[in-house]
SEFITI-987483 format. One line per field, with one value per atom (N, C-alpha, C, O, CB): x, y, z; atom name. Coordinates in steps of 0.05 Angstrom, whole numbers. Glycine has a CB too. Example, Ala and Ser with C-alpha at 12.3 -4.5 7.8 and 13.67 -1.06 7.14 Angstrom:
BEGIN
east <- (264|246|264|285|226|257|273|258|268|282) $
north <- (-114|-90|-66|-66|-89|-45|-21|1|23|-12) $
up <- (156|156|156|169|181|142|143|157|161|114) $
atom <- (N|CA|C|O|CB|N|CA|C|O|CB) $
//
This chain:
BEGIN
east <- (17|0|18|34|-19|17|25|22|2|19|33|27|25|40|48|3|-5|4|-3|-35|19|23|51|52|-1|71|97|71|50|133|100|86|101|118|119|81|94|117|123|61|125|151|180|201|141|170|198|214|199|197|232|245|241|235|267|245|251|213|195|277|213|185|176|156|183|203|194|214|235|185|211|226|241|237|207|260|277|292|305|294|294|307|344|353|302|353|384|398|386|400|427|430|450|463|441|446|454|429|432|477|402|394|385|391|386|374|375|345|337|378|329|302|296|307|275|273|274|246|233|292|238|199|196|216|177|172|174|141|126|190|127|101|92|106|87|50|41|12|6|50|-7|-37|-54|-59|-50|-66|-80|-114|-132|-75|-118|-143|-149|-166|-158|-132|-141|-132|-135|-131|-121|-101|-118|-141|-85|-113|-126|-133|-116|-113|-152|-166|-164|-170|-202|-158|-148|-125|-112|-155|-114|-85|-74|-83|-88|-40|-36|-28|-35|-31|-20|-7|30|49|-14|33|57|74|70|65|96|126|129|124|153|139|145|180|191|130|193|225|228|219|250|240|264|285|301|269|290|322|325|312|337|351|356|387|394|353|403|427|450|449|426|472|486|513|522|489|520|533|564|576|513|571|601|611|603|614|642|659|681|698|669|679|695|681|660|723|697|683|696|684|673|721|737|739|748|758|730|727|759|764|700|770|793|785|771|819|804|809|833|850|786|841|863|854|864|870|838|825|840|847|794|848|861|839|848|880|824|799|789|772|763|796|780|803|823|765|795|823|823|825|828|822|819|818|803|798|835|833|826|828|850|813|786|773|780|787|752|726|703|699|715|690|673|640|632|683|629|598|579|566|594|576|558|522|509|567|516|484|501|521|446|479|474|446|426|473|441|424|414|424|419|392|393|363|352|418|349|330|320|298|327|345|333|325|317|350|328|320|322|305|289|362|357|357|368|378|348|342|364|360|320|391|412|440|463|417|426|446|465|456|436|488|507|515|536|532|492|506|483|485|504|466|440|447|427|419|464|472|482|475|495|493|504|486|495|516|461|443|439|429|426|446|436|466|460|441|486|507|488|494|537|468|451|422|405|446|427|404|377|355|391|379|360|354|371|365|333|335|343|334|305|362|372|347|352|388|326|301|288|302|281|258|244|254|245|220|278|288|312|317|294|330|348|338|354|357|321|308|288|282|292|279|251|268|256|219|294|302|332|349|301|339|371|371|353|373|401|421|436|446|443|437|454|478|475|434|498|522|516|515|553|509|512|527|524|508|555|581|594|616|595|595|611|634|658|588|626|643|666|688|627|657|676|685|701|662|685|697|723|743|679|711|731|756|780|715|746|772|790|810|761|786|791|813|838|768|798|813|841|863|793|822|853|877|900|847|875|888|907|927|860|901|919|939|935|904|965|984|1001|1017|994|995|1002|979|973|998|965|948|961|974|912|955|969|957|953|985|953|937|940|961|937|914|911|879|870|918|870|846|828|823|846|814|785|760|762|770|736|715|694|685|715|685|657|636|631|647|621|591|601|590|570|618|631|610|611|673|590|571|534|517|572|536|508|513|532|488|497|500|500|475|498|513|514|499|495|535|483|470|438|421|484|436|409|384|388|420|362|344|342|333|320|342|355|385|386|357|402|413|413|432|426|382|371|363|357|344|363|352|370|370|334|392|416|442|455|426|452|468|494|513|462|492|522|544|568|514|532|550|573|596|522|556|571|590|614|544|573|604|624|647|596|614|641|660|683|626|642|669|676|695|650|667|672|703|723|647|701|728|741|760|727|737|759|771|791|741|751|764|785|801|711|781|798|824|841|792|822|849|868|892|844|844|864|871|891|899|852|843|834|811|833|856|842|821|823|851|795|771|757|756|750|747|735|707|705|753|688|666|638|636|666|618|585|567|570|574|549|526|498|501|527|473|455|429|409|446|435|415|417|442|418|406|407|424|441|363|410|431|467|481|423|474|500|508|531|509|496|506|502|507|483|495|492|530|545|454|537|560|589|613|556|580|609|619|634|599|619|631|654|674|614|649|672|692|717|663|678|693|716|737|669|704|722|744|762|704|733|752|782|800|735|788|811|824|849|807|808|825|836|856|818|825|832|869|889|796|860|881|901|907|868|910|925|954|961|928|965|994|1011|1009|998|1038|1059|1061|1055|1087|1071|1065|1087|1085|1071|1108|1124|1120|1136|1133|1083|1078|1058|1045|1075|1053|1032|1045|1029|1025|1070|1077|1070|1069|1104|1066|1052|1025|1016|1038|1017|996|962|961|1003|940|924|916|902|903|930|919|942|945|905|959|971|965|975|1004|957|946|934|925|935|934|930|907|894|935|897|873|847|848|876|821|801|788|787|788|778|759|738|742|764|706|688|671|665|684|666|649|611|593|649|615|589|571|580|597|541|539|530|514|515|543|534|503|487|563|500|469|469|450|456|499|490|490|483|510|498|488|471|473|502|457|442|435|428|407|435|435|407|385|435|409|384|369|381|386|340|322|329|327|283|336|335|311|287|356|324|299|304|325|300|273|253|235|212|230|240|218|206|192|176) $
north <- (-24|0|25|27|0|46|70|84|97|79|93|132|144|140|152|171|190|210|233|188|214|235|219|195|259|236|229|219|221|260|211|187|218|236|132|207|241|222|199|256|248|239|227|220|217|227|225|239|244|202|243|262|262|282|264|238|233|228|220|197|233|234|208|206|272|192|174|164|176|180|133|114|99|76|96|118|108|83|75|123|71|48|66|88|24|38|45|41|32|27|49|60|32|36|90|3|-18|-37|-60|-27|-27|-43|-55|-41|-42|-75|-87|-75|-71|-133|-70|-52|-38|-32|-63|-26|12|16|22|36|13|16|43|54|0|59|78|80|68|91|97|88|108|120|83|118|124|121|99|111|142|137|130|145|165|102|97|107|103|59|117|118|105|111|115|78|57|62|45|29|86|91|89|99|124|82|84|113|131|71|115|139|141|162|135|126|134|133|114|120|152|152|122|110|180|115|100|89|105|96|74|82|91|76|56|114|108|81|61|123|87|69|62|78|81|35|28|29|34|0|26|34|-4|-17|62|-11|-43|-42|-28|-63|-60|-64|-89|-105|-54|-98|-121|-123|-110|-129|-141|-144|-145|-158|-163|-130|-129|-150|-152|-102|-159|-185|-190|-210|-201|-159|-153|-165|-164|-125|-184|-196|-180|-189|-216|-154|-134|-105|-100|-131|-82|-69|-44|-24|-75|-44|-27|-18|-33|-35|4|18|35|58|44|23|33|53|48|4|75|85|102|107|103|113|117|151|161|92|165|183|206|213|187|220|242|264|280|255|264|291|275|287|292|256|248|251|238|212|270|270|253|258|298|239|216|190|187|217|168|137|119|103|126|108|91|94|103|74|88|89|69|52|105|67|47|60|73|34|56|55|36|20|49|36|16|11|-6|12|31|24|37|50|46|25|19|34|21|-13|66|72|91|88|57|113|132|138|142|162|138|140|177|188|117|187|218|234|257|233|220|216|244|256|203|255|289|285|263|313|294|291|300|301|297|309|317|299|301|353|277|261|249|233|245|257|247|215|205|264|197|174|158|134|168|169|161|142|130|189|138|131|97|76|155|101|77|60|38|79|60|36|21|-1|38|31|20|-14|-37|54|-7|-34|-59|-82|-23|-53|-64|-79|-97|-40|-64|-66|-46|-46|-106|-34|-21|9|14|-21|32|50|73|75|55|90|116|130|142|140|130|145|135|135|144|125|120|102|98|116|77|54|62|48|35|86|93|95|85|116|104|117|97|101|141|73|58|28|10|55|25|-3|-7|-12|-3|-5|0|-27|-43|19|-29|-52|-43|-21|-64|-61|-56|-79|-99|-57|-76|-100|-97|-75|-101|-125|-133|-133|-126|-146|-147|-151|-137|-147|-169|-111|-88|-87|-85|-48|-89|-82|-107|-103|-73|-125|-148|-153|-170|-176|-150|-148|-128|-129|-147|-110|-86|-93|-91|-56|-100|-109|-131|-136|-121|-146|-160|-145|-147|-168|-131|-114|-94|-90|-98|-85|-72|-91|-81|-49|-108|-127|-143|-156|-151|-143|-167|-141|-117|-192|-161|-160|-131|-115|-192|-131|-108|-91|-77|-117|-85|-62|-30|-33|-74|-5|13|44|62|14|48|64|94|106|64|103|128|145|132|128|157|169|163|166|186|152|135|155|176|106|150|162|150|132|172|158|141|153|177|134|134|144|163|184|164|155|178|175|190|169|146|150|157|174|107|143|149|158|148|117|176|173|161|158|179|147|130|138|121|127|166|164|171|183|187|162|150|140|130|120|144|133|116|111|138|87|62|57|36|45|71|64|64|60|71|71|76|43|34|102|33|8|-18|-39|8|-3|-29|-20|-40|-38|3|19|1|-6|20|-3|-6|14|12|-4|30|60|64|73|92|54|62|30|26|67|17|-12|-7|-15|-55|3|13|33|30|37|56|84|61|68|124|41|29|13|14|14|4|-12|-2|-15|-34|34|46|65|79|73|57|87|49|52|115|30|15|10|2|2|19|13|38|41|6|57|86|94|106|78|86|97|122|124|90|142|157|160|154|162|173|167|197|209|140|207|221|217|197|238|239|237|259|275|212|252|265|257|242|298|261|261|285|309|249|273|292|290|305|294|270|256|268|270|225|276|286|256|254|291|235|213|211|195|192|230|234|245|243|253|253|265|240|239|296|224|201|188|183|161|185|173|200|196|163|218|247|232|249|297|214|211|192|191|205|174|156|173|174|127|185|204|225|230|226|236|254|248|261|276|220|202|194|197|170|183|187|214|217|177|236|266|270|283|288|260|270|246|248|261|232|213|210|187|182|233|241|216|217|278|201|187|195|216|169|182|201|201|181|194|229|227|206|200|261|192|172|142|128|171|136|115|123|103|99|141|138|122|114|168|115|97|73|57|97|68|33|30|42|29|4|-6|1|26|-26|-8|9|7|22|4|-17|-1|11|12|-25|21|55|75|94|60|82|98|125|129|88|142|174|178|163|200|208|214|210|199|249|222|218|242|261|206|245|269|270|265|287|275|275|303|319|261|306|332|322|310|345|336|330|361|382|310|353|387|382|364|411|400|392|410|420|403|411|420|451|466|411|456|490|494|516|514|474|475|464|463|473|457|428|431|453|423|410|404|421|415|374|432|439|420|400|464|425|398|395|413|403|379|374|360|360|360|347|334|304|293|343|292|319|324|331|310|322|342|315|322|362) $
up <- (0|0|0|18|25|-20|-25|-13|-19|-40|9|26|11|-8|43|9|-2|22|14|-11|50|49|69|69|58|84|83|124|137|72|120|155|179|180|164|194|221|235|239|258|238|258|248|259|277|223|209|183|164|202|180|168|144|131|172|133|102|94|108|95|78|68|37|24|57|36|17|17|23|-8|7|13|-16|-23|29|-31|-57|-64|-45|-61|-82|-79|-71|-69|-113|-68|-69|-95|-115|-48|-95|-111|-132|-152|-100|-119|-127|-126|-119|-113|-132|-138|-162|-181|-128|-169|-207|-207|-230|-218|-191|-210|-198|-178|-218|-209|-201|-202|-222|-227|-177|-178|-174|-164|-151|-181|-178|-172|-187|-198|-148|-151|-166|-182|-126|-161|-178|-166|-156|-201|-166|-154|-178|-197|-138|-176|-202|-191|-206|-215|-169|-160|-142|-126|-174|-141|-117|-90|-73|-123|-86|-59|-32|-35|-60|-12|9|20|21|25|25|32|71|81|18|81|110|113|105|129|125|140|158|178|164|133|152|184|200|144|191|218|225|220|233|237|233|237|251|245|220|221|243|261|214|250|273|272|251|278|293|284|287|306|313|267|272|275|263|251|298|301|299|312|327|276|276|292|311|248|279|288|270|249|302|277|260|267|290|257|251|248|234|225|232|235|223|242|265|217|227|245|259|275|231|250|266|268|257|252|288|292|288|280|313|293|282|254|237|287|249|220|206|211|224|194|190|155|136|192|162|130|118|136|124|93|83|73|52|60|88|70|76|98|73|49|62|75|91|41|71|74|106|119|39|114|145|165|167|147|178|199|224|248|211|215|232|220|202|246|230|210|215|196|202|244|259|274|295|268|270|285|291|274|275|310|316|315|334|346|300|295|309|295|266|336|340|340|351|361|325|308|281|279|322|259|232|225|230|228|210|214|235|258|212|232|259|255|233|259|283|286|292|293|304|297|292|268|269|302|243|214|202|189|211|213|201|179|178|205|146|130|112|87|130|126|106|115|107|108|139|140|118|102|149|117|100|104|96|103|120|133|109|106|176|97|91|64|56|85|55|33|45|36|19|60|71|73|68|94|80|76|60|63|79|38|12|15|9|-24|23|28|42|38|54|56|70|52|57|89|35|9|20|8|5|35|45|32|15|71|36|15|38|61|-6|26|44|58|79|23|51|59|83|103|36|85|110|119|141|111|109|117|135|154|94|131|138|172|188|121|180|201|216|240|189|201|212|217|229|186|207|195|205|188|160|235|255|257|261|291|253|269|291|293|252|306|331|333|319|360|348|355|375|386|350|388|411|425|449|413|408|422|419|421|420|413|393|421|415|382|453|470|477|486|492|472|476|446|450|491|421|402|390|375|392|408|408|428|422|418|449|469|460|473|497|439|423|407|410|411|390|372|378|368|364|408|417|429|429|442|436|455|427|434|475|397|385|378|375|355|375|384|362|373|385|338|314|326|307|275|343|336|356|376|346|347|355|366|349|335|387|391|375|373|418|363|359|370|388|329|367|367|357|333|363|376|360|357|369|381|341|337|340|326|318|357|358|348|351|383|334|322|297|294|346|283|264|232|212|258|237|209|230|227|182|241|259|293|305|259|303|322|340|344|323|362|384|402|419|395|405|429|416|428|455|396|384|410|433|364|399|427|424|447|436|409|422|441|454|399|442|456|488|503|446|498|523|524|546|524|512|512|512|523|490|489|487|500|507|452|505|520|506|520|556|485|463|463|460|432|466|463|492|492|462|516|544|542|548|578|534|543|523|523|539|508|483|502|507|447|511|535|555|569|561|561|579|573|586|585|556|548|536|526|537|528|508|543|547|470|561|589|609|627|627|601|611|610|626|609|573|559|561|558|528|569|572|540|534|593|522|502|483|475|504|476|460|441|418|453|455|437|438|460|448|414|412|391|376|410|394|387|397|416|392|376|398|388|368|400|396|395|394|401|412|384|386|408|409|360|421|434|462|465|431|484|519|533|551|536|517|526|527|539|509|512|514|544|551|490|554|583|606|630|594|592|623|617|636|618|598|592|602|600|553|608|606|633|643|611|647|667|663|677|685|640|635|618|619|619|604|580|592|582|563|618|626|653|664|631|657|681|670|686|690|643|631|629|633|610|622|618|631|626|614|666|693|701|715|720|684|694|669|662|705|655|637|647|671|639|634|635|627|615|626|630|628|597|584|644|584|549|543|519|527|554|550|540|528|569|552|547|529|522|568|520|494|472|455|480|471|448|452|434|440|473|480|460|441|519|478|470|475|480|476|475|478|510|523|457|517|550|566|590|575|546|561|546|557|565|530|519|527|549|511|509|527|536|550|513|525|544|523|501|559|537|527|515|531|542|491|492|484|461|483|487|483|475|492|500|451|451|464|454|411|489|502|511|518|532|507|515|542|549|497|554|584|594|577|607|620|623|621|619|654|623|618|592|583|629|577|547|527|502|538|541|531|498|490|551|481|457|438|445|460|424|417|399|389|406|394|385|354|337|390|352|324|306|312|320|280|263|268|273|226|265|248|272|267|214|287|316|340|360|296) $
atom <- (N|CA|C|O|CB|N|CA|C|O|CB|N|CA|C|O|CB|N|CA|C|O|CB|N|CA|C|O|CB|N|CA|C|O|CB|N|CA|C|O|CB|N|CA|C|O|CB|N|CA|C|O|CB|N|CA|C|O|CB|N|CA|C|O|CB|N|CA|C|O|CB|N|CA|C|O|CB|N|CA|C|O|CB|N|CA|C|O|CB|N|CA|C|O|CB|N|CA|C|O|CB|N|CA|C|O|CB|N|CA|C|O|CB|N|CA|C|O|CB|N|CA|C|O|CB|N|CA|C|O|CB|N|CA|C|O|CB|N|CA|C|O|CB|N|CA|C|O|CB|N|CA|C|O|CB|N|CA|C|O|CB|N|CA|C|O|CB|N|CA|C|O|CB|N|CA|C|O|CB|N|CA|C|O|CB|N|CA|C|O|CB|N|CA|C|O|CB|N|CA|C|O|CB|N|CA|C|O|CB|N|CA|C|O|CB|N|CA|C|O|CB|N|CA|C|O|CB|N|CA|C|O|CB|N|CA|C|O|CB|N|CA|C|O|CB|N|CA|C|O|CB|N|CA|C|O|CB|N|CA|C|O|CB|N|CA|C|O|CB|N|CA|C|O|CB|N|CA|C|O|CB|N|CA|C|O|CB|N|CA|C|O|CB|N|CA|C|O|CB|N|CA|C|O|CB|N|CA|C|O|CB|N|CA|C|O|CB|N|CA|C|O|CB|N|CA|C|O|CB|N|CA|C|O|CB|N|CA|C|O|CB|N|CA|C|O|CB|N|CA|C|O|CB|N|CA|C|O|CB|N|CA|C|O|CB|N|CA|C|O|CB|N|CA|C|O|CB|N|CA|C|O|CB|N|CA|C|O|CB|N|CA|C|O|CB|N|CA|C|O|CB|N|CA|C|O|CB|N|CA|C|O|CB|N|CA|C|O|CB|N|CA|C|O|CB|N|CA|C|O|CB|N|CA|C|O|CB|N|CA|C|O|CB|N|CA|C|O|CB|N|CA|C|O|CB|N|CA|C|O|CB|N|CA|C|O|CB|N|CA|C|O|CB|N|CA|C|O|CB|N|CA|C|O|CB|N|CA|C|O|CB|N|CA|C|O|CB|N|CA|C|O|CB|N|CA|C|O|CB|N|CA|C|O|CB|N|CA|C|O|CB|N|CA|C|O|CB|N|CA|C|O|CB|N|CA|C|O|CB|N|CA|C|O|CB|N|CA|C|O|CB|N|CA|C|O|CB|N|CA|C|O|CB|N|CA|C|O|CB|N|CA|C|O|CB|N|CA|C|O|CB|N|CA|C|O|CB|N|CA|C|O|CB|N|CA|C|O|CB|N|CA|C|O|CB|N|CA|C|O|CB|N|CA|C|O|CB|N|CA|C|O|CB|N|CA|C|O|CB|N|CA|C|O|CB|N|CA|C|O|CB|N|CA|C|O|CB|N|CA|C|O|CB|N|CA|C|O|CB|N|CA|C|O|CB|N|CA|C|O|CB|N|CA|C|O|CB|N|CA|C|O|CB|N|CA|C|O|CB|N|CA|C|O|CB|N|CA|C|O|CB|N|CA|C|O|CB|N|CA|C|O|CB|N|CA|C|O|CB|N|CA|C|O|CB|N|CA|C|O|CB|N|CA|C|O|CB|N|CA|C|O|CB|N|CA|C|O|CB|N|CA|C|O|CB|N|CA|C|O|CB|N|CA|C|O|CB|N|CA|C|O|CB|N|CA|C|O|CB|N|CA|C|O|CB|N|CA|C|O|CB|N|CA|C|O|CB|N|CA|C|O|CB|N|CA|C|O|CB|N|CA|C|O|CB|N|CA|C|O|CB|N|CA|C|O|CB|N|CA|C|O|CB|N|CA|C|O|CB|N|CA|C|O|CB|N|CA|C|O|CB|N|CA|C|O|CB|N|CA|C|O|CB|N|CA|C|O|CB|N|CA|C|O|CB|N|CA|C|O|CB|N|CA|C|O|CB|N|CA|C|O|CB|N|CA|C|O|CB|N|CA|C|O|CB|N|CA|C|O|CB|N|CA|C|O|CB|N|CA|C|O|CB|N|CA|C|O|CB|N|CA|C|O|CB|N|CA|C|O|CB|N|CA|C|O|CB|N|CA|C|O|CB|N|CA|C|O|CB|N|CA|C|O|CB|N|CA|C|O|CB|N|CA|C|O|CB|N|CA|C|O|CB|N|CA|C|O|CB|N|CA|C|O|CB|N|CA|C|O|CB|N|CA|C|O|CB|N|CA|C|O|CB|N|CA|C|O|CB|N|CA|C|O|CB|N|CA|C|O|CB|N|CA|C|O|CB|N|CA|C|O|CB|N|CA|C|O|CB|N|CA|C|O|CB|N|CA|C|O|CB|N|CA|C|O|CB|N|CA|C|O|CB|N|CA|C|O|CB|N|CA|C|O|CB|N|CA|C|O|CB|N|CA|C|O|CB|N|CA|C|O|CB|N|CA|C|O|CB|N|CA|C|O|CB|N|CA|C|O|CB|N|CA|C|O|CB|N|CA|C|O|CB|N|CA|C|O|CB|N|CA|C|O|CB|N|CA|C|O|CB|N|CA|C|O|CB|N|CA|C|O|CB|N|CA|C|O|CB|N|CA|C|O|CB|N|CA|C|O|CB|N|CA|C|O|CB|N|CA|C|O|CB|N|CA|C|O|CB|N|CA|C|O|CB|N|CA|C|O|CB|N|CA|C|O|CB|N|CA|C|O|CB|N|CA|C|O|CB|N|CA|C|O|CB|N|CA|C|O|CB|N|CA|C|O|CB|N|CA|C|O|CB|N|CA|C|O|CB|N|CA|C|O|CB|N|CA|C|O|CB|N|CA|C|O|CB|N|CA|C|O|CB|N|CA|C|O|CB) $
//
């Protein structure tokens, strides 16, 4: 069944194929359209099932060269998200699927401890949430995002990052417990559990985040 008007509460207003797929529907009101409003979208979360979690890259334009994404997809559905494209790897369409249709890693926190712990790996400045945001309103529910500060504030982990969500302020306590416990700059050449400090762009309550989309 065809929407005739865009669904409330979400940003994107129509749902396009992606941009690898082999056909290309396009709809069209022949008269038969339903005449009552449907119900809104419900949001899905499935699971995401990458065997690693660490996002590495070579880009000169990203100043920064790994990061950990632990949802797939963002349920605050700003409509100029530059992350929106990425679904389509998923087979899914950048539009109402981007926003109605999240993966989460379960294990994203014990995978990562993984990751930092083998034996070639080398600390630099991590990013979190650098394609979706981590403090998304599912993460009130799966709290992926805090066992991730949790095992990057163990290793003594440089990590940076933000968020758009009020949920980012329950987490500024792990974020800013490393800054306080700065190491000597001698052992930053170690491994990742000597590693330096932490930084988090968080808005705190005298600044609190303003509302974004789509409302």
């Amino acid at each position: 069944m065809i929407r005739s008007t865009p669904p409330p509460g979400r940003g994107a207003t129509a749902n396009p194929g992606n941009r690898y797929a082999a056909e290309l529907r396009q709809a069209f009101d022949d008269g038969w359209s339903a005449t009552e409003p449907l119900p809104p979208l419900r949001t899905q979360v499935g699971v995401d099932a990458s065997r690693a979690v660490l996002s590495f890259n070579q880009s000169p334009d990203v100043p920064f060269d790994r990061s950990v994404n632990p949802y797939r997809g963002c349920e605050h559905g700003c409509i100029y998200c530059y992350a929106r494209p990425t679904h389509a790897y998923l087979g899914l369409s950048p539009g109402l699927d981007f926003e109605t249709r999240l993966f989460h890693k379960p294990d994203a926190a014990a995978q990562l401890e993984r990751e930092l712990a083998a034996p070639g790996y080398r600390p630099a400045t991590l990013v979190l949430g650098a394609n979706t945001d981590p403090y998304q309103p599912i993460e009130r529910r799966y709290r992926i995002t805090r066992s991730v500060l949790q095992v990057l504030h163990d290793c003594r982990h440089p990590v940076a990052g933000g968020g758009a969500d009020h949920a980012g302020e329950q987490s500024a306590d792990q974020c800013q417990r490393p800054q306080r416990e700065r190491p000597n700059p001698d052992r930053e050449r170690h491994d990742a559990r000597l590693g330096a400090l932490a930084e988090r762009d968080l808005s705190t309550k005298e600044n609190k985040p303003k509302r974004h989309e789509p409302g």
